[in-house]
N, C-alpha and C positions, 0 to 999 in steps of 0.2 A: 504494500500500500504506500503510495506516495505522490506527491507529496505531500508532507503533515507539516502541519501549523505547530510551530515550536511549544505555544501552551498545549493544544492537545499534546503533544507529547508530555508533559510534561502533566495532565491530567489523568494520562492513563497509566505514569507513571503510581500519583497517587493512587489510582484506583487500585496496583498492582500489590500496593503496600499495604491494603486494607485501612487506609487514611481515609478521612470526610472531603477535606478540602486541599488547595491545594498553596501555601502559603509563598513567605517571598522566600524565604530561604532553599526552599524545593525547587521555585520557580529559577532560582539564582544559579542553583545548582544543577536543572537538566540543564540551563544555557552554558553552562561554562562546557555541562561532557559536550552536549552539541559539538560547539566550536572548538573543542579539543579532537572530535571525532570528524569534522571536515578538513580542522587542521592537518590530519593525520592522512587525509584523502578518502575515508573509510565510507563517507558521506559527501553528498553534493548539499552546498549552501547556496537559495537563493533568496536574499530580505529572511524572513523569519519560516522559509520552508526548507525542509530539511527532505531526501531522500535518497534511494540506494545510488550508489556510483553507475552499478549497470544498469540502474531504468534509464530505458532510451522512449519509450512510447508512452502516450499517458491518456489513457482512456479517462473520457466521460463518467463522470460515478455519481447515480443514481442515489441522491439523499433522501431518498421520501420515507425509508423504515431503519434511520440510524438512530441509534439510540442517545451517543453523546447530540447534545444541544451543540455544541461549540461547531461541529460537524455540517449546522444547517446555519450558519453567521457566513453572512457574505465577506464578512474580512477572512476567514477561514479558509475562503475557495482559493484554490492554488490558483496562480495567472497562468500558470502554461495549458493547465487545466480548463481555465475560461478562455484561451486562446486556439485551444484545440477546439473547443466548441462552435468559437464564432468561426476559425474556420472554415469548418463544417459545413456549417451553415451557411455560411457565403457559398461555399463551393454548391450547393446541392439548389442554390435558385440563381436566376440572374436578375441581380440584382434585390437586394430586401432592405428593407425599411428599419433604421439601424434600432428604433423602438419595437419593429417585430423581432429583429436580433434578439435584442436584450430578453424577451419575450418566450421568444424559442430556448436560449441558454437556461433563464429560469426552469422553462419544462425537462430542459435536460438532465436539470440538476436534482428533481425532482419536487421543485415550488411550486404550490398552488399559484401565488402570487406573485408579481415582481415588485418588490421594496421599492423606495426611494434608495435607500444605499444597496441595493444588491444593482440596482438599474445605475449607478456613478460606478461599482466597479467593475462591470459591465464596460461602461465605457471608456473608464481609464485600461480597458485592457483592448480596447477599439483604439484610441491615440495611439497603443503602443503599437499595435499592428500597421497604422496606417504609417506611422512615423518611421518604421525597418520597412515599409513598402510592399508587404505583405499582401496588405486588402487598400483599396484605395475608397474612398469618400467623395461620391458625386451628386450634388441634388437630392440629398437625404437619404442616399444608400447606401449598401455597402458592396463593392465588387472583389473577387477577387482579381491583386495584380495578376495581368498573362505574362509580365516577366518573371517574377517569383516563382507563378508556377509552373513554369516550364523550367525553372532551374532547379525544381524541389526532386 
């Protein structure tokens, strides 16, 4: 499973230990193995997600029956994760409406709804794509670039 949001790591660490909650010193402490453990190359670090050195694909994960909470927080969704989504999703229509994006990703992700903050990081992971030139942004939609992906 990856990639994981450093508190959820650091959550199910507590849960591991038969702890309630998860405090700063716990909190303190999976961060340090973390970054002891990327340090080491053992783990890939990206911002506060952490996962295996050979995960190279990163499928879509279905959150409608997870049982951690933190697991259904939009700051929790990996970005390579909401990138492979919108992907996706660009690739499979021409052209979509970057509010049906956000939309569809939410369904991916297995949201009844789309937040206000699940639809921002939604589309901070939209600028980012457009920005490496991935998907381009025209007239309110999302295309995939045809140089991109013809060099994917």
């Amino acid at each position: 499973e990856g990639p994981v949001h450093q508190d959820e790591v650091a959550r199910r660490v507590v849960s591991l230990w038969g702890l309630k909650r998860t405090g700063r010193r716990i909190t303190e402490a999976v961060a340090r193995a973390l970054a002891e453990a990327a340090c080491h190359r053992q783990i890939e670090q990206s911002g506060l997600f952490f996962r295996l050195r050979v995960q190279q694909s990163f499928p879509i994960r279905n959150r409608a029956a997870v049982t951690s909470p933190s697991l259904r927080k939009p700051e929790f969704l990996p970005p390579v994760e909401i990138q492979t989504a919108l992907i996706a999703i660009v690739q499979s229509h021409f052209g979509v409406l970057i509010d049906e994006a956000a939309a569809e990703v939410a369904r991916l992700f297995g949201f009844k709804s789309t937040s206000a903050q699940l639809r921002q990081v939604v589309e901070d992971e939209i600028n980012s794509l457009t920005q490496q030139q991935i998907l381009e942004r025209r007239n309110s939609k999302l295309y995939a670039n045809p140089i991109s992906t013809n060099s994917s």
